[in-house]
C-alpha positions in Angstrom: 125.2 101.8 94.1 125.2 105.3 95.2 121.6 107.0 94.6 121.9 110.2 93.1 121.0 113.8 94.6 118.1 114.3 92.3 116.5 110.7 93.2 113.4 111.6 91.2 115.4 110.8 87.9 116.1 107.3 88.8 112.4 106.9 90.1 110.6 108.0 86.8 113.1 107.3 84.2 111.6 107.9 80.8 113.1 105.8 78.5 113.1 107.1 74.9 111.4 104.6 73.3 108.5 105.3 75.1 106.0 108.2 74.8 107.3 112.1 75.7 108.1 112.8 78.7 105.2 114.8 80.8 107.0 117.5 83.2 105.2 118.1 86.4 106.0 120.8 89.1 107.3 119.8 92.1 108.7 121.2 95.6 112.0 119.6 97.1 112.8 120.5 100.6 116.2 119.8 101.4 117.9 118.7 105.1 121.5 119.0 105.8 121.9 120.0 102.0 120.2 116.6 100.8 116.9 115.9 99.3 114.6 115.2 102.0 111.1 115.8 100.9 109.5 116.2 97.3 106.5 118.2 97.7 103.1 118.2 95.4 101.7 121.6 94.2 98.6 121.3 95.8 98.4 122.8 99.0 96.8 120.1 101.0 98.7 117.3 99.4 102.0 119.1 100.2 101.1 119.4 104.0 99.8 115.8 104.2 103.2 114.9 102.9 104.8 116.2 105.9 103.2 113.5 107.7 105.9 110.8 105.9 108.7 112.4 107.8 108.8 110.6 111.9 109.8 113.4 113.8 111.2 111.9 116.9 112.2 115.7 119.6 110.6 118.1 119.9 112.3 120.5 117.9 111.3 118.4 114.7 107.9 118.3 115.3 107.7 122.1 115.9 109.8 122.2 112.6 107.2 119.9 110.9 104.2 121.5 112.1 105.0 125.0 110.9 106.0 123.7 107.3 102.5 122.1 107.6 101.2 125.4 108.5 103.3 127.2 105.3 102.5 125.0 102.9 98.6 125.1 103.7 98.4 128.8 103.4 100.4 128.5 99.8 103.7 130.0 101.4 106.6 126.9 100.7 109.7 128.7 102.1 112.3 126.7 101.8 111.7 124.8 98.9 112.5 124.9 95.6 110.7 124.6 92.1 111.8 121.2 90.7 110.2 120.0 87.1 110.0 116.0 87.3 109.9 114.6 83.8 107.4 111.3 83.8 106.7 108.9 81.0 102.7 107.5 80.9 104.3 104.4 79.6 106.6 103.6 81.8 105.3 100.7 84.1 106.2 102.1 87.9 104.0 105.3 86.6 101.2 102.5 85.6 101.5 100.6 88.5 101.2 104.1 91.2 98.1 105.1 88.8 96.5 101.9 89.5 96.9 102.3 93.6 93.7 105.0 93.1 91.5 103.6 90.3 91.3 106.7 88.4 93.3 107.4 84.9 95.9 110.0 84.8 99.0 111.1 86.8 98.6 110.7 90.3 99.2 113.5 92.8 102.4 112.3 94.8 104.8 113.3 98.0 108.3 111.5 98.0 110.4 111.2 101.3 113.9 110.4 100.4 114.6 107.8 103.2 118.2 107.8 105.0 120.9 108.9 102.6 122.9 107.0 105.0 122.1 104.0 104.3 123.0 101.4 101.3 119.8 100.2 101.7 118.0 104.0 101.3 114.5 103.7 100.7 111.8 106.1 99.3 108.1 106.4 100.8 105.6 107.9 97.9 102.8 108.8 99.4 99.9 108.3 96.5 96.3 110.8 97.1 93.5 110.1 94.7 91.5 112.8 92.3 90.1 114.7 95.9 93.3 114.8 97.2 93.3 112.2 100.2 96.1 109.8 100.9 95.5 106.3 100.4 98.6 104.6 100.0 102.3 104.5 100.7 104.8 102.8 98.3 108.3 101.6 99.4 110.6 101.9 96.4 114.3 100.4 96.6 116.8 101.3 93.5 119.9 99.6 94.7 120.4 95.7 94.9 120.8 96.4 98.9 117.3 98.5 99.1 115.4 96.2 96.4 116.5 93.6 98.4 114.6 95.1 101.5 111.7 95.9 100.4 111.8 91.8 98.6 112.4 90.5 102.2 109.4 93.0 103.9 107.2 92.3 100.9 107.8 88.5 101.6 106.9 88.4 105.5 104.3 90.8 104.9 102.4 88.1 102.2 102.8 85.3 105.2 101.7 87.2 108.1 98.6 85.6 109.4 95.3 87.8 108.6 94.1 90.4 110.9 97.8 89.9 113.2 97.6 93.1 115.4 99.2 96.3 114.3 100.6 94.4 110.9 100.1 96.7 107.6 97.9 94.7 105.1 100.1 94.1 101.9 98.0 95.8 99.0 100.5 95.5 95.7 103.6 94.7 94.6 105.7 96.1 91.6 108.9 94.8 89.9 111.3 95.9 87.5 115.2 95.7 86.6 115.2 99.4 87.6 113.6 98.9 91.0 111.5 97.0 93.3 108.5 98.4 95.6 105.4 97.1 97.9 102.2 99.4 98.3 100.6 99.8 101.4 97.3 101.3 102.6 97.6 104.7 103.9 97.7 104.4 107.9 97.1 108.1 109.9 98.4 109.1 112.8 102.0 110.3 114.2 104.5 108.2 116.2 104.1 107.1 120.1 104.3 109.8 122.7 106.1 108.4 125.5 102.5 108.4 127.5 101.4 106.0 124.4 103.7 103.8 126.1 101.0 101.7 127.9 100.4 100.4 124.2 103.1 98.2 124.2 102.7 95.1 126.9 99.6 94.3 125.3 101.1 94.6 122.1 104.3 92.9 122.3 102.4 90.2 124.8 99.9 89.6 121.2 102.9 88.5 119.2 103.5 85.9 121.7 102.3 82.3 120.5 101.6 80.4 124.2 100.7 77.7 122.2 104.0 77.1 120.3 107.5 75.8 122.1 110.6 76.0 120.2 114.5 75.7 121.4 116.0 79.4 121.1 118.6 78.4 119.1 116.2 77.3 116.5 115.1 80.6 115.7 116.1 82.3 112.7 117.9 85.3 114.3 120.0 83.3 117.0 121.1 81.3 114.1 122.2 84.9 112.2 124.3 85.6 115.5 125.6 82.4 115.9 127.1 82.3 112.6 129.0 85.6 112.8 129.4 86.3 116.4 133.2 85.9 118.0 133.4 82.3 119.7 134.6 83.8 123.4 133.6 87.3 124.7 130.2 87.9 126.0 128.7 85.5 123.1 129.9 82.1 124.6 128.7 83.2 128.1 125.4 84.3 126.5 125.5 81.2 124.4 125.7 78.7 127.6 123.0 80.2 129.5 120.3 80.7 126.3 121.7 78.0 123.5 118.9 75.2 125.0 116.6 77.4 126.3 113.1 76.5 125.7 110.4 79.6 124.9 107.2 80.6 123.4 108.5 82.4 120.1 107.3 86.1 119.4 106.5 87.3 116.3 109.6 89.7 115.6 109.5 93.2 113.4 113.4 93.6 114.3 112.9 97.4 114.5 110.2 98.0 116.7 111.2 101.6 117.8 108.5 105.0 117.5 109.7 106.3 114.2 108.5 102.8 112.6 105.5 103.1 114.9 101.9 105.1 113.7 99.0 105.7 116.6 95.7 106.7 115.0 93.9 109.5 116.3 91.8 106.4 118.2 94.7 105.3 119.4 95.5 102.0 117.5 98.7 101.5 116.8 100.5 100.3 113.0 104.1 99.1 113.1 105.7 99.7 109.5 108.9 98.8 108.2 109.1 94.8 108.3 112.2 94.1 106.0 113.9 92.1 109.6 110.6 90.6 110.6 110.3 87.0 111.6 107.5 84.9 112.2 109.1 82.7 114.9 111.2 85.8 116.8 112.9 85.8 120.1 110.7 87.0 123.0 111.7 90.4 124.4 114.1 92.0 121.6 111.3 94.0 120.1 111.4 95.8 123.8 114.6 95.6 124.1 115.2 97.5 120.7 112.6 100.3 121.8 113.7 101.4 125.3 117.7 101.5 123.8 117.7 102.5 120.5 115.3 106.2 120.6 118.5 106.8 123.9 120.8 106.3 122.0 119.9 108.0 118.2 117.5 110.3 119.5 118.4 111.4 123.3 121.9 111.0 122.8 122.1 109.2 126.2 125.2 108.6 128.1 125.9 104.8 128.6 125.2 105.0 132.2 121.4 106.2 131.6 120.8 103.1 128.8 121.9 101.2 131.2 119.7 102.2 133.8 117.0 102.1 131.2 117.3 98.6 130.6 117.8 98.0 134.1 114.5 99.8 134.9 112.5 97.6 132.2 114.0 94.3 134.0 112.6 95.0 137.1 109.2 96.5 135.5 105.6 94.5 136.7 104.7 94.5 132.8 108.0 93.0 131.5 107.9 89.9 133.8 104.4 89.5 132.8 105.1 89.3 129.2 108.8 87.2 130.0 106.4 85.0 131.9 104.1 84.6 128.8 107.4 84.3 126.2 109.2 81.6 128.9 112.0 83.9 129.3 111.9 84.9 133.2 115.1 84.2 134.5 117.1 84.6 131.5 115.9 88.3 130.6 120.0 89.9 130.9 121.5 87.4 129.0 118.5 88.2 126.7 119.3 91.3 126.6 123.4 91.1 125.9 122.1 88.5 122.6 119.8 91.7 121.4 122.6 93.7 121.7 125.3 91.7 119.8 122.9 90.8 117.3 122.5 94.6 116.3 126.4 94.8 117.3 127.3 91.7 114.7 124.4 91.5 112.5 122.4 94.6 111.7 125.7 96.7 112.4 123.4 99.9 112.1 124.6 102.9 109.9 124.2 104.7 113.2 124.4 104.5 116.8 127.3 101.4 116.3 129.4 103.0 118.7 127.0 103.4 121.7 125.7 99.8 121.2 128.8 98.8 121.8 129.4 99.9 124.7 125.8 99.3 126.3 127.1 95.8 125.9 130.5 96.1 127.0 129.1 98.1 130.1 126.5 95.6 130.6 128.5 92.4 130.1 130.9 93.8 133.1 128.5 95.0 135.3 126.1 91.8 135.1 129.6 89.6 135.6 130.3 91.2 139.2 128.1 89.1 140.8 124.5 90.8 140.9 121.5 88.3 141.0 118.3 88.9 138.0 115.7 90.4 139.1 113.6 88.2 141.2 
């Protein structure tokens, strides 16, 4: 089901039956001629809204923090006036009123998501009545997307308490129209590449030492297994990993920055668990962080990906944590499942292509002969 340019019509429907419609002033920002951002009319709330788009160069923070800059001085350029008609009645404006307490309309941003995407996605970011954030609602419209935010909203409801960097699930909404989760309101921007030190300790967390499982048992080898070609790379892979005994990792499935906030103290909040398993493979969380911001943000030739991944193989940090997962020794043909799972499974909306042939390149050169590192 293809979602509309003016999303905001799908999201607050008002049917007829129910009380008039209340119209409410709104600023849409557009990027590459599509929706991208729906701004409040409040100054501050408008700015804060920024904050719901990850800018990943450096170019799009610079972008984002001049809009910031616009929109707190009352000066939107770029935007246009949009009126969003809203029903009281209707039971997704109910349930966002609820998120503060309070009675009345509450002051909202809306980020559109990826447009290219089936599963497209839209973050409402709720403020209360002194115009602070404190929540973030996931909203899915079509069966792909409600079925998204149902698979996040499940793992998020069986995730042990207090599990490091994991959201706390705060509400849930239904309805035959759509489907959303509420979150508290997390601040802070994505990783900086010197934030990187975050992540052995991290990753090394979501290992359980005290659990041993057969690889194969996992939920996402089983995924690859059923779809992936029976000769190629997979059957080579397949020999060396199928009996493999490890520690499992708890697994978000797309660990990269732009699901990723840091606090200004520095703690870190990984968002986005619609691929998250409780009983993951050890490593593909790292995997999926040092390959996919090369390939959909730097724009890396395969070459360089491949020397990343090289470079995290022979890293002092990642053969601690493959020591703590029980993967040492088996880290590239690790490496080759991640990437044919995103190859035959996920099968991205972008950055197919390169994945591809990151494998292909890595499959050959791993075949010639060259030892693991030791």
């Amino acid at each position: 089901m293809p979602i509309p340019l003016n999303f905001w019509e799908e999201l607050f429907v008002a049917p007829e039956a129910q009380a008039p419609a209340v119209r409410i002033e709104m600023r849409l920002l557009k990027k590459g001629g599509r929706p991208f951002l729906l701004l409040p009319g409040q100054p501050r709330p408008a700015a804060a809204t920024m904050d719901l788009y990850p800018a990943q160069t450096s170019r799009g923070r610079m972008a984002r923090a001049l809009m910031r800059c616009l929109l707190r001085a009352s000066l939107p350029l770029g935007t246009q006036t949009i009126s969003l008609a809203i029903s009281p009645g209707d039971p997704f404006v109910k349930f966002l009123s609820s998120l503060t307490g309070e009675q009345g309309w509450p002051v909202l941003g809306i980020f559109a998501g990826n447009p290219a995407s089936d599963g497209q996605r839209f973050l409402l970011l709720v403020f209360d009545a002194r115009q602070r954030p404190i929540a973030v609602v996931k909203a899915g419209l079509s069966p792909r997307a409600k079925a998204l935010v149902e698979r996040e909203e499940r793992f998020l409801a069986t995730v042990p308490d207090k599990t490091v960097a994991v959201p706390r699930l705060r509400a849930r909404f239904e309805s035959s129209r759509l489907r959303a989760l509420a979150l508290d309101f997390v601040p802070g921007d994505s990783p900086r590449p010197r934030e990187d030190a975050a992540i052995p300790p991290l990753l090394a967390a979501w290992v359980d030492a005290t659990r041993t499982v057969v690889l194969s048992d996992t939920p996402d080898w089983m995924r690859l297994e059923e779809v992936a070609p029976a000769s190629g790379s997979f059957s080579v892979v397949s020999g060396q990993l199928r009996w493999r005994k490890i520690h499992p990792a708890m697994h978000q499935g797309d660990f990269a920055p732009w699901n990723i906030k840091v606090s200004p103290a520095g703690a870190w909040t990984v968002l986005d668990w619609e691929r998250g398993e409780l009983t993951g493979i050890p490593g593909w969380d790292w995997f999926h962080y040092v390959i996919q911001p090369g390939i959909l943000v730097g724009h890396l030739p395969i070459l360089a990906l491949v020397q990343r991944v090289e470079h995290l193989l022979s890293s002092a940090a990642f053969r601690q944590y493959a020591t703590r997962g029980g993967i040492l020794g088996c880290e590239r043909e690790l490496v080759l499942a991640y990437l044919l799972h995103v190859v035959e499974v996920i099968k991205p909306s972008e950055g197919l292509a390169p994945t591809r042939g990151l494998l292909e390149a890595l499959a050959a050169r791993w075949r010639m002969g060259s030892r693991p590192p030791a």
